[in-house]
Biopython code that builds the backbone (N, CA, C, O; Angstrom):
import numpy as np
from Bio.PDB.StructureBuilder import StructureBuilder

atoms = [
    (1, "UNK", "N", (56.532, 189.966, 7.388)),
    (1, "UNK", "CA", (55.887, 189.099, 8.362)),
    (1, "UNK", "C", (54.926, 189.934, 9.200)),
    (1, "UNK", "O", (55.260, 191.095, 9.436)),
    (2, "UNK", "N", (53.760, 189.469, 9.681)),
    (2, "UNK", "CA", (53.004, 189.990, 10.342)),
    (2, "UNK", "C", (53.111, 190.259, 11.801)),
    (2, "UNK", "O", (53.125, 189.269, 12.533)),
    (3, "UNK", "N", (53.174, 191.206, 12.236)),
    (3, "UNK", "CA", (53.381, 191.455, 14.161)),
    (3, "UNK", "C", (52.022, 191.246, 14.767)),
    (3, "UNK", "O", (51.108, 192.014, 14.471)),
    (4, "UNK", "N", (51.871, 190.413, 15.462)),
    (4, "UNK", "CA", (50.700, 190.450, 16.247)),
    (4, "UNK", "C", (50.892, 191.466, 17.956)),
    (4, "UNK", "O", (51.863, 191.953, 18.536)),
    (5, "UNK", "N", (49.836, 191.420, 18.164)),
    (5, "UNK", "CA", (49.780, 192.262, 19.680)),
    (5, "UNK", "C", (49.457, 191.208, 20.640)),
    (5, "UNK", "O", (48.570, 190.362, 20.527)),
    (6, "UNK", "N", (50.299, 191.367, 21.612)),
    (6, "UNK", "CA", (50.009, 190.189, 22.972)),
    (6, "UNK", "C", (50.294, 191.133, 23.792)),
    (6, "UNK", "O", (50.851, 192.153, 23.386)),
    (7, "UNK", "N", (49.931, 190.942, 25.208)),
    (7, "UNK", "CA", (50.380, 190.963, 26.203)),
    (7, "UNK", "C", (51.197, 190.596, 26.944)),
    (7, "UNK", "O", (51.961, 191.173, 27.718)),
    (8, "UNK", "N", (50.916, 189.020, 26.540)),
    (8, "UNK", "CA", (51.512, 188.119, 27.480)),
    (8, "UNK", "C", (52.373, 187.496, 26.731)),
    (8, "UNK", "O", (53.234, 187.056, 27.494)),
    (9, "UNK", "N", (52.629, 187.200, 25.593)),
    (9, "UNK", "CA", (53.866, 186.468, 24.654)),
    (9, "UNK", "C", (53.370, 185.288, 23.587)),
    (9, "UNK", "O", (53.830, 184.867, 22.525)),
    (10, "UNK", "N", (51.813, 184.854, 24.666)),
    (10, "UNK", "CA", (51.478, 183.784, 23.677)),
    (10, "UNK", "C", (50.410, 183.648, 22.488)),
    (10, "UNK", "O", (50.292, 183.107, 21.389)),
    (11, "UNK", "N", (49.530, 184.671, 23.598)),
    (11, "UNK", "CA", (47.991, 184.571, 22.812)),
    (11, "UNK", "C", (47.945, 186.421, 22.682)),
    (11, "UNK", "O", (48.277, 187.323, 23.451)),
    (12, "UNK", "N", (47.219, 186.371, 20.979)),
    (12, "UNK", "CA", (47.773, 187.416, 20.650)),
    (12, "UNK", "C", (45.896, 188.471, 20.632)),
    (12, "UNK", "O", (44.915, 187.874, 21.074)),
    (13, "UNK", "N", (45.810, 189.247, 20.344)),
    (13, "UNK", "CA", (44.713, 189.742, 20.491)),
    (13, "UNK", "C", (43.449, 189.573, 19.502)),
    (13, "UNK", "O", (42.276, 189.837, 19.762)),
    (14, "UNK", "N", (44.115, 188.945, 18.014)),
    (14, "UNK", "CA", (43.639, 188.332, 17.410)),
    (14, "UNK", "C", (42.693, 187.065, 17.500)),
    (14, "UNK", "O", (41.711, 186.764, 16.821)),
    (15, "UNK", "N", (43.253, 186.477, 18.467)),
    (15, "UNK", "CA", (42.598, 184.702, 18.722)),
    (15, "UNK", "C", (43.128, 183.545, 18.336)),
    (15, "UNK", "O", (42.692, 182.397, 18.253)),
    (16, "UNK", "N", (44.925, 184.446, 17.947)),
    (16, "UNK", "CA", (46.010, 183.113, 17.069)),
    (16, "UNK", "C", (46.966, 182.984, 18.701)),
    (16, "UNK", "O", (47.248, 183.762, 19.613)),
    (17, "UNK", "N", (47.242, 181.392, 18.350)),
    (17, "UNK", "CA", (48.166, 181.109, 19.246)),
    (17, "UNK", "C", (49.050, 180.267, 19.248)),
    (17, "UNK", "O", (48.726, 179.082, 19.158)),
    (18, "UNK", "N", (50.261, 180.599, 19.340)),
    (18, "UNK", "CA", (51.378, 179.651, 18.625)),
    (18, "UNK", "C", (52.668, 179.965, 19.514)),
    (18, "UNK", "O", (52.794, 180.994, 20.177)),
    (19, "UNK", "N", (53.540, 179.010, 19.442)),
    (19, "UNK", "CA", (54.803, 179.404, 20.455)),
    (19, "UNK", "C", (55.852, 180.235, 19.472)),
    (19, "UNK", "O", (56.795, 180.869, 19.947)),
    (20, "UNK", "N", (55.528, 180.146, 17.772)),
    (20, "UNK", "CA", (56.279, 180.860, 17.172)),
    (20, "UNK", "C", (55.380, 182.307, 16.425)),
    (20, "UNK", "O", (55.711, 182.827, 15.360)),
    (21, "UNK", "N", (54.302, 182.712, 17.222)),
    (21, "UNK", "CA", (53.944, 183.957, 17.026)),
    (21, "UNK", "C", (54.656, 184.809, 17.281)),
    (21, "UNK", "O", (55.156, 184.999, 18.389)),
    (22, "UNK", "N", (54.896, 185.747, 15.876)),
    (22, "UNK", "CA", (55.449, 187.181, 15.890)),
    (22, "UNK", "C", (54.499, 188.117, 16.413)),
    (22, "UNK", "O", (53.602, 188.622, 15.738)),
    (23, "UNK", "N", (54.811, 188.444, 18.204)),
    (23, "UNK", "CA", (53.959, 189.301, 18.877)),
    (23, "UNK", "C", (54.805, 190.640, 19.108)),
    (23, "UNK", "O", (55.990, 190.678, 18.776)),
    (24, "UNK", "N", (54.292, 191.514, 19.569)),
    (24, "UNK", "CA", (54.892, 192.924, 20.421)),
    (24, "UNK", "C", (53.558, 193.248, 21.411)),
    (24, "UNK", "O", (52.380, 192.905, 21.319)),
    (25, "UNK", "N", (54.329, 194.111, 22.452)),
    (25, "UNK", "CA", (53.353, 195.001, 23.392)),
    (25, "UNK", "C", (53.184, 196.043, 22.541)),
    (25, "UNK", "O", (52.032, 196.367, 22.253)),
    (26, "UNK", "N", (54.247, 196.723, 22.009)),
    (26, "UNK", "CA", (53.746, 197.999, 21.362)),
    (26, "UNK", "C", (52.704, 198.465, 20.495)),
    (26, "UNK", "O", (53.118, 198.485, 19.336)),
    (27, "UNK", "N", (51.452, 198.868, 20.603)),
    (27, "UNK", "CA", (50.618, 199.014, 20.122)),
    (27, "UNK", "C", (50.639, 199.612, 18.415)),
    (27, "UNK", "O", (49.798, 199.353, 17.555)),
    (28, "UNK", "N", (51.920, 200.506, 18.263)),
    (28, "UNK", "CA", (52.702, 201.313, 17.181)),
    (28, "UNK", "C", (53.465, 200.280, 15.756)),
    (28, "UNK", "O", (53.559, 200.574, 14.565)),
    (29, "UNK", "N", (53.848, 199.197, 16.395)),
    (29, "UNK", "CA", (54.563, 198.016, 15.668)),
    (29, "UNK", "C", (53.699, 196.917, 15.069)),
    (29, "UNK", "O", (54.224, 196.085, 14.328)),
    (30, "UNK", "N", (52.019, 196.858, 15.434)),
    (30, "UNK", "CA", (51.513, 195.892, 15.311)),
    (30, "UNK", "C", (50.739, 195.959, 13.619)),
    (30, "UNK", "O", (50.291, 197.009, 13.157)),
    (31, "UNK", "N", (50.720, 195.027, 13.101)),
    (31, "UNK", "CA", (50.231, 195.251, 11.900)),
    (31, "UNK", "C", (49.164, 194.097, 11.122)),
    (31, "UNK", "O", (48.679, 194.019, 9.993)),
    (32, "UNK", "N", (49.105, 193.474, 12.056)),
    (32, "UNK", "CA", (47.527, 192.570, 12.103)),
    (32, "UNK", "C", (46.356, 193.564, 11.923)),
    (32, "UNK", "O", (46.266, 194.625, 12.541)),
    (33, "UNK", "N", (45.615, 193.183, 11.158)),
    (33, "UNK", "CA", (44.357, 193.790, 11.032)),
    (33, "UNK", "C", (43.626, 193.963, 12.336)),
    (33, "UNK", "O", (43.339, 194.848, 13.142)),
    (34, "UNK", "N", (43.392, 192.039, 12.040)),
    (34, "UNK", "CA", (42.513, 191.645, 13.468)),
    (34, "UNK", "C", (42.710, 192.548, 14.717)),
    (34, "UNK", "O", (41.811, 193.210, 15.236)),
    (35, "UNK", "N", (44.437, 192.469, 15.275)),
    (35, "UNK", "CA", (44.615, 192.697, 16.034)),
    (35, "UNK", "C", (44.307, 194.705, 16.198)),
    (35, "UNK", "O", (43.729, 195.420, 17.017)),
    (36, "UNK", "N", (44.723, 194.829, 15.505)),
    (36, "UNK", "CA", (44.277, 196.609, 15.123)),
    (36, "UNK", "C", (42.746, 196.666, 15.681)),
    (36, "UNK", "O", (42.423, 197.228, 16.728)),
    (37, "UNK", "N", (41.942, 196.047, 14.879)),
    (37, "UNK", "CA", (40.543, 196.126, 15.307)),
    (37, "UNK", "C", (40.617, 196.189, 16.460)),
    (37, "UNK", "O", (40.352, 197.330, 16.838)),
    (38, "UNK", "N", (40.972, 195.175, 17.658)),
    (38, "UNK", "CA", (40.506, 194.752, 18.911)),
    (38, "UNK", "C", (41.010, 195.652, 19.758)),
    (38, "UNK", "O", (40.686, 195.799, 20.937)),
    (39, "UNK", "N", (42.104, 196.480, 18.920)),
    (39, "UNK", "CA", (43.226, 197.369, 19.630)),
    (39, "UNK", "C", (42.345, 199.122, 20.000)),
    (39, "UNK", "O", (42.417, 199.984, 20.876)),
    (40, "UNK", "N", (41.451, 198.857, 18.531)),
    (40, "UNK", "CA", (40.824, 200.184, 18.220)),
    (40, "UNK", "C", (39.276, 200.448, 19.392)),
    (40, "UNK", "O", (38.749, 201.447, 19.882)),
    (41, "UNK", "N", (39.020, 199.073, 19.442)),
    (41, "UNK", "CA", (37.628, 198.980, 19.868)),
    (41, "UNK", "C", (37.332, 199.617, 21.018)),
    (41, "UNK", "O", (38.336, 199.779, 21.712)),
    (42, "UNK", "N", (36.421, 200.003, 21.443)),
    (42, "UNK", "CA", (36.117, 200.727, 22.833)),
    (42, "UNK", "C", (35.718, 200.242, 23.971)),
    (42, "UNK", "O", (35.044, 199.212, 23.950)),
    (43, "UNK", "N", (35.868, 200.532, 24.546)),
    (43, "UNK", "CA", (35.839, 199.820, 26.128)),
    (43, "UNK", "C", (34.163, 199.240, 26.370)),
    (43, "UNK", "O", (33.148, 199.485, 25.717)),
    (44, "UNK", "N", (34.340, 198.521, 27.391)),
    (44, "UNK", "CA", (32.880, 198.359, 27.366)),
    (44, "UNK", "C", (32.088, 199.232, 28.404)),
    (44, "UNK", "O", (30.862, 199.334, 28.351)),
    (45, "UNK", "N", (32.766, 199.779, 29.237)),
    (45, "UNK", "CA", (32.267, 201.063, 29.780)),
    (45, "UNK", "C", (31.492, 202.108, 29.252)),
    (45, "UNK", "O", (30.393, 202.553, 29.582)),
    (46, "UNK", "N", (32.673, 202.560, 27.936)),
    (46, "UNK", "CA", (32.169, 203.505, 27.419)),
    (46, "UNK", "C", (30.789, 202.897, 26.200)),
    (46, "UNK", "O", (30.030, 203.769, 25.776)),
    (47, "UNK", "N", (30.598, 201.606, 25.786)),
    (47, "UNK", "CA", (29.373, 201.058, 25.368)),
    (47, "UNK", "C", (28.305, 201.050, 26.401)),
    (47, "UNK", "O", (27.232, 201.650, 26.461)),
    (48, "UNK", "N", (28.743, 200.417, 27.000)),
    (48, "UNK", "CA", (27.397, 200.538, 28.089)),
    (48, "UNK", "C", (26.341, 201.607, 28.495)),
    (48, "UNK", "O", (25.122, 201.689, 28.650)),
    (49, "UNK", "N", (27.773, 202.605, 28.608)),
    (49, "UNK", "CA", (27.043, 203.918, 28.679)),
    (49, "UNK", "C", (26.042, 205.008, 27.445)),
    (49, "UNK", "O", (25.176, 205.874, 27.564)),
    (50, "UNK", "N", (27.023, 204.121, 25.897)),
    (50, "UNK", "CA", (25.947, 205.423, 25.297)),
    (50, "UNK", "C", (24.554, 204.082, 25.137)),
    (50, "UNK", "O", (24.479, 202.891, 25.437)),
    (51, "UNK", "N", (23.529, 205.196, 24.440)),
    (51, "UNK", "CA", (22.748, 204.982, 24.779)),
    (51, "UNK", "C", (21.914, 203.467, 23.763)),
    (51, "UNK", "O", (22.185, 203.634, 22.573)),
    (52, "UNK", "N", (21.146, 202.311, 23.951)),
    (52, "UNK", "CA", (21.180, 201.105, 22.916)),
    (52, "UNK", "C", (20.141, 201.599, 22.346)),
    (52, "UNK", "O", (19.112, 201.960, 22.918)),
    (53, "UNK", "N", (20.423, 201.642, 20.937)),
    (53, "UNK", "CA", (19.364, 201.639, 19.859)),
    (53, "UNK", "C", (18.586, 200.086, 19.790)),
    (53, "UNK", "O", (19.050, 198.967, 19.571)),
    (54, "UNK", "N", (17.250, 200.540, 20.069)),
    (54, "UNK", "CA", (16.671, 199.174, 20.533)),
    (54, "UNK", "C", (16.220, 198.508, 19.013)),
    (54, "UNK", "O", (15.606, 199.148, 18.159)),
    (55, "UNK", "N", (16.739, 196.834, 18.843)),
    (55, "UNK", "CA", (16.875, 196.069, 17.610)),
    (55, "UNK", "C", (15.151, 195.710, 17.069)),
    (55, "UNK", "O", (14.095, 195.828, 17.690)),
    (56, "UNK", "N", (15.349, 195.377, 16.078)),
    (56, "UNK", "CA", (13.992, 195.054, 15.283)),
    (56, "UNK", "C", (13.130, 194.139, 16.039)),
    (56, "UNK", "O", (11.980, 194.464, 16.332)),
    (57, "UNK", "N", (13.596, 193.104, 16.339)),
    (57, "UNK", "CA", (12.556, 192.433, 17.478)),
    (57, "UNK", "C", (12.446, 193.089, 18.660)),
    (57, "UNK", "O", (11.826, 192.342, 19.416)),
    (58, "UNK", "N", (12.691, 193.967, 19.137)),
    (58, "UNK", "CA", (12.353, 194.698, 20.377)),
    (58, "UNK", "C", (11.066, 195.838, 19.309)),
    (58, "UNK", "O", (9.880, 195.943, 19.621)),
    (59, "UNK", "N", (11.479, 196.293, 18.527)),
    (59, "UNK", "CA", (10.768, 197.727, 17.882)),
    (59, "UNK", "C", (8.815, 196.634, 17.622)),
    (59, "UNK", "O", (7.655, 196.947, 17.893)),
    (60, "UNK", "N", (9.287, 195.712, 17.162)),
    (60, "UNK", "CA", (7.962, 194.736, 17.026)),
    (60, "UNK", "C", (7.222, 194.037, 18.019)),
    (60, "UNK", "O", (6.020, 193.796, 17.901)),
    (61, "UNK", "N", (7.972, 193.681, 19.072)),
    (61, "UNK", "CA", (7.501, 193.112, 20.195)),
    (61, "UNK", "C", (6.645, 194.586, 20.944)),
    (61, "UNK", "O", (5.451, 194.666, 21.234)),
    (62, "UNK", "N", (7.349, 195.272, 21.053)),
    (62, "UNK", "CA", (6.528, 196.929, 21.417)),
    (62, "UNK", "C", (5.140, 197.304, 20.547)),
    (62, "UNK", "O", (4.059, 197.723, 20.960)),
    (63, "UNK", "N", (5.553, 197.017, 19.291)),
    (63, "UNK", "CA", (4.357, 197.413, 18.555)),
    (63, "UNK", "C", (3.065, 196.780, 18.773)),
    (63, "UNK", "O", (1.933, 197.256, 18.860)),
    (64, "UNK", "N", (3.565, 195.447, 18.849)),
    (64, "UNK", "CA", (2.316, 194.544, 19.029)),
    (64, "UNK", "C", (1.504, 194.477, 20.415)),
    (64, "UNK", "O", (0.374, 194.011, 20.567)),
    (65, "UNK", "N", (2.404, 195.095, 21.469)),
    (65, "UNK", "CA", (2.298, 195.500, 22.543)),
    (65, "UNK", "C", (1.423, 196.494, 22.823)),
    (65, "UNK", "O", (0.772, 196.225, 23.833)),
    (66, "UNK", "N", (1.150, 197.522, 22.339)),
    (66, "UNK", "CA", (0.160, 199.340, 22.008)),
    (66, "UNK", "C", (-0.480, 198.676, 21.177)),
    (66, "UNK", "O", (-1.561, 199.266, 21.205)),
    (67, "UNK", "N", (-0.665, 197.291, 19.941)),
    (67, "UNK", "CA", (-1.822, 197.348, 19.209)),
    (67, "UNK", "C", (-2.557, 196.427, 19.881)),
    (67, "UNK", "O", (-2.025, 195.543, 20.553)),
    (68, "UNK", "N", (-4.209, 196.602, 19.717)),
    (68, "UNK", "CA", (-5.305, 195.607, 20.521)),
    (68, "UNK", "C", (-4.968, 194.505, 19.856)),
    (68, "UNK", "O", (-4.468, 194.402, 18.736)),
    (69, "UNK", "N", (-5.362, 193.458, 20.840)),
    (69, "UNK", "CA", (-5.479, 192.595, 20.084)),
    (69, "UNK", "C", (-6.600, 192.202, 19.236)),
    (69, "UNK", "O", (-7.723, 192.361, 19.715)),
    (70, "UNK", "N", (-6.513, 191.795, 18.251)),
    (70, "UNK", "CA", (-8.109, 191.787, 17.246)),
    (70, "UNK", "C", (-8.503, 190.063, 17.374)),
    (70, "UNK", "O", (-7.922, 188.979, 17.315)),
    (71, "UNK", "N", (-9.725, 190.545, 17.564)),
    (71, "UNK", "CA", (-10.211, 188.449, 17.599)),
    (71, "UNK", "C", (-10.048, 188.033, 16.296)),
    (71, "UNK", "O", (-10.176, 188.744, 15.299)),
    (72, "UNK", "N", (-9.738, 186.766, 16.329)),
    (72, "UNK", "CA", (-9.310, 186.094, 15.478)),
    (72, "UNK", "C", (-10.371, 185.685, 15.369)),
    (72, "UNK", "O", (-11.094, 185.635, 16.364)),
    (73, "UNK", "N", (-10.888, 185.192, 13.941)),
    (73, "UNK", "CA", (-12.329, 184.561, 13.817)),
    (73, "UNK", "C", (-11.544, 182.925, 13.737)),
    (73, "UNK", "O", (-10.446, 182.635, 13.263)),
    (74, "UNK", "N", (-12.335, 182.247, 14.237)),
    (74, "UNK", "CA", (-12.191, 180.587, 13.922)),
    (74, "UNK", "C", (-12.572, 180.336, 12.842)),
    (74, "UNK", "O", (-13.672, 180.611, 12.363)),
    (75, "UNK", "N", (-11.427, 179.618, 12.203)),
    (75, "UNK", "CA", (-11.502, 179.277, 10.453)),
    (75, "UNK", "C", (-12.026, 177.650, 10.902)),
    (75, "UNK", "O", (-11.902, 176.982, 11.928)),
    (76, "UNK", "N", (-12.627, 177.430, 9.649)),
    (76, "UNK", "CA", (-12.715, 175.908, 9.916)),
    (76, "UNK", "C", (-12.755, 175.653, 8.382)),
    (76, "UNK", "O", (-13.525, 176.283, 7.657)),
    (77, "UNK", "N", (-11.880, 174.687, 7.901)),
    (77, "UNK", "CA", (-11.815, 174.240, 6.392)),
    (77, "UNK", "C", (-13.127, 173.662, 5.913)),
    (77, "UNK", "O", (-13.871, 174.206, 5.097)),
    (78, "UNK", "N", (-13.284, 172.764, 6.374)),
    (78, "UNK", "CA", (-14.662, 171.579, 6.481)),
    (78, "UNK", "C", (-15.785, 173.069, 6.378)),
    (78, "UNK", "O", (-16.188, 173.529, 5.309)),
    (79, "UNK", "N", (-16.059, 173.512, 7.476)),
    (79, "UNK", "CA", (-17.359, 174.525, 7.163)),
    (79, "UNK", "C", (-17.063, 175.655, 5.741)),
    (79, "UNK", "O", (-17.945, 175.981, 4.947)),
    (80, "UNK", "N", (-16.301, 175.900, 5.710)),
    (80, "UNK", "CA", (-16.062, 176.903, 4.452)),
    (80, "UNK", "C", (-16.298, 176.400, 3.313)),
    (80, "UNK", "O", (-16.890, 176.993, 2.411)),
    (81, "UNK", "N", (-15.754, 174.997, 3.241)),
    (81, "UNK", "CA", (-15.909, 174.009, 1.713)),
    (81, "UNK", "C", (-17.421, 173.750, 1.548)),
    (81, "UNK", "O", (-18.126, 173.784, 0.539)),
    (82, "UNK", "N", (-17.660, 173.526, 2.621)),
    (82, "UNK", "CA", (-19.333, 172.916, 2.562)),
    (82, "UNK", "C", (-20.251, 174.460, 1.788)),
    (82, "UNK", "O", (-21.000, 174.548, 0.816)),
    (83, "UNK", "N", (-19.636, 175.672, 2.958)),
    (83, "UNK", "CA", (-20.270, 177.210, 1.965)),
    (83, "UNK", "C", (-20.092, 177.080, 0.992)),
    (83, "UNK", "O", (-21.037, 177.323, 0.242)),
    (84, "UNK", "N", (-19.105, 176.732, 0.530)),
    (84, "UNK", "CA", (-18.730, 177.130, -1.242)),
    (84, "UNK", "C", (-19.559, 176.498, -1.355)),
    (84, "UNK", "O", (-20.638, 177.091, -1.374)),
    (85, "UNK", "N", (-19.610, 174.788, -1.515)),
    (85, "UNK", "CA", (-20.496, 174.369, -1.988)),
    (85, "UNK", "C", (-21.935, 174.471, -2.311)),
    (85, "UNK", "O", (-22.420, 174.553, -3.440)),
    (86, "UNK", "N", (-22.552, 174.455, -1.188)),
    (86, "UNK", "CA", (-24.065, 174.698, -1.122)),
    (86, "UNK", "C", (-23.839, 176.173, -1.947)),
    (86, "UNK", "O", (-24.808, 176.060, -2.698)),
    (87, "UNK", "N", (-23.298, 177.331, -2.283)),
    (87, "UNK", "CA", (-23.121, 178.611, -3.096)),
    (87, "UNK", "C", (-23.222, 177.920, -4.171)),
    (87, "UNK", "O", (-23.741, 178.435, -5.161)),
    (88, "UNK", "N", (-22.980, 177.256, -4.185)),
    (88, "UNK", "CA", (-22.728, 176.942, -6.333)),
    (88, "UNK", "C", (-24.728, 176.372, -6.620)),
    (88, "UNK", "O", (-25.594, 175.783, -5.973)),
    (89, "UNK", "N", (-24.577, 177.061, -8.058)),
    (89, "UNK", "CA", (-25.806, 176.257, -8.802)),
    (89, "UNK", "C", (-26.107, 174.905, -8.591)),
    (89, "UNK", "O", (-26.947, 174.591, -7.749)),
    (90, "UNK", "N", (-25.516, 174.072, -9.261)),
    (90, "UNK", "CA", (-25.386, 172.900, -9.087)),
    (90, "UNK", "C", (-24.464, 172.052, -7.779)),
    (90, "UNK", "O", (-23.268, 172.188, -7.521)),
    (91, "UNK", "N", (-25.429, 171.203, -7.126)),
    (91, "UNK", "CA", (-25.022, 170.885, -5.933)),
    (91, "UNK", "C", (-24.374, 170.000, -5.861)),
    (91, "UNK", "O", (-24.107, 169.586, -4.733)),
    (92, "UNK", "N", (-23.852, 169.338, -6.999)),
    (92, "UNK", "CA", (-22.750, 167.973, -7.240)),
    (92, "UNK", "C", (-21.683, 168.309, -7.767)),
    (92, "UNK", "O", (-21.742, 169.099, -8.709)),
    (93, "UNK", "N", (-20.440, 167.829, -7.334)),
    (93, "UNK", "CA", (-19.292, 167.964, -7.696)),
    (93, "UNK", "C", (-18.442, 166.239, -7.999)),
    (93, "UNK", "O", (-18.783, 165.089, -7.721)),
    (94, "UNK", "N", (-17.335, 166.785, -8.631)),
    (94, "UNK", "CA", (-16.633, 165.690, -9.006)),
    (94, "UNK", "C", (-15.732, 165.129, -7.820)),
    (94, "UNK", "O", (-14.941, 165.626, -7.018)),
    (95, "UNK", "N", (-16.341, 163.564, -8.154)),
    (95, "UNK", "CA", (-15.069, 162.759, -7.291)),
    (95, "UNK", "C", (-13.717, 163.271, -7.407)),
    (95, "UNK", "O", (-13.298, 163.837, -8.417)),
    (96, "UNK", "N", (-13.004, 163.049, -6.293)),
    (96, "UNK", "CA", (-11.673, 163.334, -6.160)),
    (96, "UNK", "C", (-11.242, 161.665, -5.782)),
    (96, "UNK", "O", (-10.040, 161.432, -5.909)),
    (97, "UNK", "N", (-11.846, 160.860, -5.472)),
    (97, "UNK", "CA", (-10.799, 159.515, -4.757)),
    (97, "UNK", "C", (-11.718, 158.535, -5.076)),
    (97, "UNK", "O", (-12.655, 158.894, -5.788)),
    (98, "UNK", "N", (-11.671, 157.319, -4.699)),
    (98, "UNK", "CA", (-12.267, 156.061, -5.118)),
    (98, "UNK", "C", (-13.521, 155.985, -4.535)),
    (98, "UNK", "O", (-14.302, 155.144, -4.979)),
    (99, "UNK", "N", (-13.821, 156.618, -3.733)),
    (99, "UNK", "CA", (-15.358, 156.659, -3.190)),
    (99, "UNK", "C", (-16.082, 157.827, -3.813)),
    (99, "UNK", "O", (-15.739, 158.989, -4.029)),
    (100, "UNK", "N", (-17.046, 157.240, -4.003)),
    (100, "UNK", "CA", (-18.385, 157.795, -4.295)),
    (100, "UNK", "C", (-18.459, 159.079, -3.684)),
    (100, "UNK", "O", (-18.592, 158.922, -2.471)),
    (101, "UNK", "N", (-18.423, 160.650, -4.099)),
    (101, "UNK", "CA", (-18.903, 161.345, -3.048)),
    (101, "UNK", "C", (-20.231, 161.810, -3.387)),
    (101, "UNK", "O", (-20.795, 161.786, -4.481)),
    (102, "UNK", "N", (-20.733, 162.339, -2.001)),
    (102, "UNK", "CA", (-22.646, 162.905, -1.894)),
    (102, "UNK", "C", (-22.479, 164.179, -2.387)),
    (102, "UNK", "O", (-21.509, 164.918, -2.553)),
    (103, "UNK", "N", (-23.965, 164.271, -2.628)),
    (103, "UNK", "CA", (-24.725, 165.548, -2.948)),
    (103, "UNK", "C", (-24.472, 166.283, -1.263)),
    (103, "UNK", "O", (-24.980, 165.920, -0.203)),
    (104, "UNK", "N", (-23.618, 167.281, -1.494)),
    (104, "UNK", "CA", (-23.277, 168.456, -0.016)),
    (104, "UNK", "C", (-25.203, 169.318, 0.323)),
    (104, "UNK", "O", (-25.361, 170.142, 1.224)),
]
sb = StructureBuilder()
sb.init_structure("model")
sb.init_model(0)
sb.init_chain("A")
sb.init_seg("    ")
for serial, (resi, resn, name, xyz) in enumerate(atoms, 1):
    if name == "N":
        sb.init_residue(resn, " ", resi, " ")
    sb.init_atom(name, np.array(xyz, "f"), 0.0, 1.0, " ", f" {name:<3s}", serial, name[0])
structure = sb.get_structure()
């Protein structure tokens, strides 16, 4: 059977809670994984203090931060199609829909 670790008798360090949990205080007797983990883990003192390796959205938000910003040119679909067009040899193209389309 599994020993959980409590403190208090009910709720065990795991996150199980039952009035017929097999608990102990003794840290030596306990044989829950879970509870091992939570048993092993370090204080939050001593986290706080070393030092945070700063996460991928921080490392990118920085980057973009030191790079200029570059102007964005304004795209416009409509003007670009019309370039292609007038670029080509021949200045007529094929209908796409039930209307008639013009010479661009």
């Amino acid at each position: 059977m599994v020993t959980h670790y409590s403190a208090n008798g009910a709720n065990a360090a795991c996150g199980r809670t039952s009035q017929t949990l097999n608990s102990t205080q003794a840290a030596d007797q306990v044989s829950c994984k879970s509870c091992l983990r939570s048993l092993a883990a370090p204080d939050s003192a001593a986290v706080a203090a070393k030092a945070k390796t700063p996460s991928l959205a921080e490392l990118r938000k920085q980057r973009q931060q030191q790079a200029a910003p570059a102007p964005v040119p304004a795209f416009s679909v409509k003007a670009s199609w019309q370039a292609r067009l007038s670029s080509q040899a021949d200045r007529w193209r094929l209908p796409r829909g039930a209307r008639k389309q013009i010479c661009v």
